[in-house]
N, C-alpha and C positions, 0 to 999 in steps of 0.2 A: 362620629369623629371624621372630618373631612381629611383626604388623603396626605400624607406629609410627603415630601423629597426627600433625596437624599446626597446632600450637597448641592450645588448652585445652579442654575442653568448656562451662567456665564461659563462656565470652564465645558462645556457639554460638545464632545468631538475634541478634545483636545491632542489626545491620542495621535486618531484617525492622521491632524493636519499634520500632525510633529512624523509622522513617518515616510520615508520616500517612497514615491512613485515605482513602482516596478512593474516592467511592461511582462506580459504573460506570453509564456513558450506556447511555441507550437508543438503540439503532441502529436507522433510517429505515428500511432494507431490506438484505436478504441479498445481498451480494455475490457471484453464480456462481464456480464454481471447476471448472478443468477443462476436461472435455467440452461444459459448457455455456456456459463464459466465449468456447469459441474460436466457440461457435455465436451469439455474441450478436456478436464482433469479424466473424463472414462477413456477418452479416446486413447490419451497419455500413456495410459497405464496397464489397458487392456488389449485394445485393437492395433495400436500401432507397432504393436511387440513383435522384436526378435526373438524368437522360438531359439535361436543359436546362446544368444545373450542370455547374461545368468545377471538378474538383477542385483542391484548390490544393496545392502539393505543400510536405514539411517547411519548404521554405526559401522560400517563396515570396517574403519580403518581406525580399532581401538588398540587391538594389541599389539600395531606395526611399534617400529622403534622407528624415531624421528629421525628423518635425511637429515644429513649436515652438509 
């Protein structure tokens, strides 16, 4: 059975033309990935720690009652 399409070739990128050009940002800094993203999260967490500091944990602030 030779291969079939699916829809026209005519309309083929129609998309792509019908959307505007948009020029791409420059990015601040490279975002680690990896090996070194987990080495930036130990350092975070572990070594760069105030011994004074009591860390506050996800939920810290459940049973406060809401500023107004």
């Amino acid at each position: 059975m030779p291969n079939r399409m699916h829809g026209s070739l005519a309309r083929a990128g129609k998309v792509r033309k019908q959307t505007p050009k948009i020029e791409k940002k420059e990015k601040i800094h490279k975002v680690p990935k990896g090996r070194a993203k987990k080495r930036v999260i130990i350092n975070r967490r572990f070594i760069n720690v105030d011994p004074t500091k009591k860390r506050r944990s996800p939920n810290w602030n459940a049973g406060q009652k809401e500023l107004k």
